[in-house]
C-alpha positions in Angstrom: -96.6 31.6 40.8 -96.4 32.2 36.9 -93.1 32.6 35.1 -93.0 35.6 32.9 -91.3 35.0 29.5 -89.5 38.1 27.9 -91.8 39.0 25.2 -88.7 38.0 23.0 -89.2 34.5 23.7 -92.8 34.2 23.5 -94.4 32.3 20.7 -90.8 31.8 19.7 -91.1 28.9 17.6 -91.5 30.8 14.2 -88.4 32.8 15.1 -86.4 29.2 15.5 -88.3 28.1 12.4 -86.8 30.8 10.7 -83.3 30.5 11.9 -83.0 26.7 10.7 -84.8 27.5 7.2 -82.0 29.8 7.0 -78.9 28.2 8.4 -80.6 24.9 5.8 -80.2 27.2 3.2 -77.3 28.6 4.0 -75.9 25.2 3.9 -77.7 23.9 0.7 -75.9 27.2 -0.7 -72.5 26.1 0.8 -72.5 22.3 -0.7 -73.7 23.6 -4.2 -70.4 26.1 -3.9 -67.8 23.6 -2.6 -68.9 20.7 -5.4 -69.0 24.0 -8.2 -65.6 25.3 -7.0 -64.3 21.1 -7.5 -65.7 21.0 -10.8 -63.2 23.8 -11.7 -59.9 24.3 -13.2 -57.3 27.0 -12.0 -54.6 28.0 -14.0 -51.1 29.4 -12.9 -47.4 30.6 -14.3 -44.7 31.3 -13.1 -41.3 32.3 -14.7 -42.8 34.8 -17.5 -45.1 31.6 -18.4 -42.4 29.1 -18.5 -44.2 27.1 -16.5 -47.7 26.8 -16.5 -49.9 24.7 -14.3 -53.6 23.5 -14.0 -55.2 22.4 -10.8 -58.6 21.3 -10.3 -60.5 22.8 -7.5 -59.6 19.7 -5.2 -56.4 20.7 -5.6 -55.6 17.8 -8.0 -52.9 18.5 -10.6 -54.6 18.2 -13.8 -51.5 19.3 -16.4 -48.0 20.9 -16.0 -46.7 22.2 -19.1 -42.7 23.6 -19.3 -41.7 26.2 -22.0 -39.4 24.1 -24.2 -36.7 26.6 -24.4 -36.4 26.5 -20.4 -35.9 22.7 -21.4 -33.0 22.6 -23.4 -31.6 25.5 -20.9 -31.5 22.5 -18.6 -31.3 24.4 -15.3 -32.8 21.8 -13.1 -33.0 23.7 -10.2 -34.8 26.4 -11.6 -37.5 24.6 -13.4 -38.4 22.5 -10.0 -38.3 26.0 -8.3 -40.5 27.5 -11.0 -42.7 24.4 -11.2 -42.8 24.7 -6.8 -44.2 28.2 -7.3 -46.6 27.7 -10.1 -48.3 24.7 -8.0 -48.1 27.0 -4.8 -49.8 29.8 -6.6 -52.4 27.9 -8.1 -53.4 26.1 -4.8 -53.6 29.9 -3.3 -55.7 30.8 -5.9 -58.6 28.2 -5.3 -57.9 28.6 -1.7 -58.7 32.6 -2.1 -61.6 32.0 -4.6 -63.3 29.7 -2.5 -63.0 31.6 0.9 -64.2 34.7 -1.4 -67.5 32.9 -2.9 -67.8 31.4 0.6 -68.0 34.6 2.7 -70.6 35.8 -0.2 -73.1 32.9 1.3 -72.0 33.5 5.1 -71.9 37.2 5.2 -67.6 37.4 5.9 -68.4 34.9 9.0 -65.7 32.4 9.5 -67.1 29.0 9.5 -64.6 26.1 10.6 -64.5 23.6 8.9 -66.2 24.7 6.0 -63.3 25.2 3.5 
């Protein structure tokens, strides 16, 4: 007795050939992305631009610079509140570029791991 092979699946080793030339490429794509998006800087204020901040696309503080008028203010509290903020929107802002530029390459499909 023969088993019959929906047509589908027939001669499907160019169809599998296919897939992983594309999921290689989709993953050549995704390593040239994530080492581009760490070669970056990202810049963030907070406080009107009192405090400005500089983060590397590991997510590596590169420079914070203070307003020298909120210096001699000396209001402790709010600079490390402002500083807090600046940092926290900078991370969110590689965090949203890379998940943008990474769902161009993966069509929106959630990867884990990936980012």
């Amino acid at each position: 007795m023969k088993a019959r092979v929906p047509k589908q699946f027939q001669g499907g080793g160019q169809n599998m050939d296919s897939m992983i030339h594309q999921a290689k490429k989709m993953q050549d794509q995704i390593t040239a992305l994530q080492e581009d998006i760490e070669q970056r800087t990202f810049e963030a204020a907070a406080g009107g631009g009192a405090v400005k901040v500089v983060l590397t696309g590991k997510k590596t503080i590169e420079a914070i610079t203070l307003d020298p008028e909120m210096v001699k203010e000396g209001d402790v509290e709010m600079m490390q509140d402002l500083i807090i903020s600046a940092v926290n929107e900078a991370i969110n802002t590689v965090e949203e570029t890379t998940e943008k530029e990474m769902s161009k390459i993966t069509g929106g499909v959630a990867l884990p791991g990936l980012f």
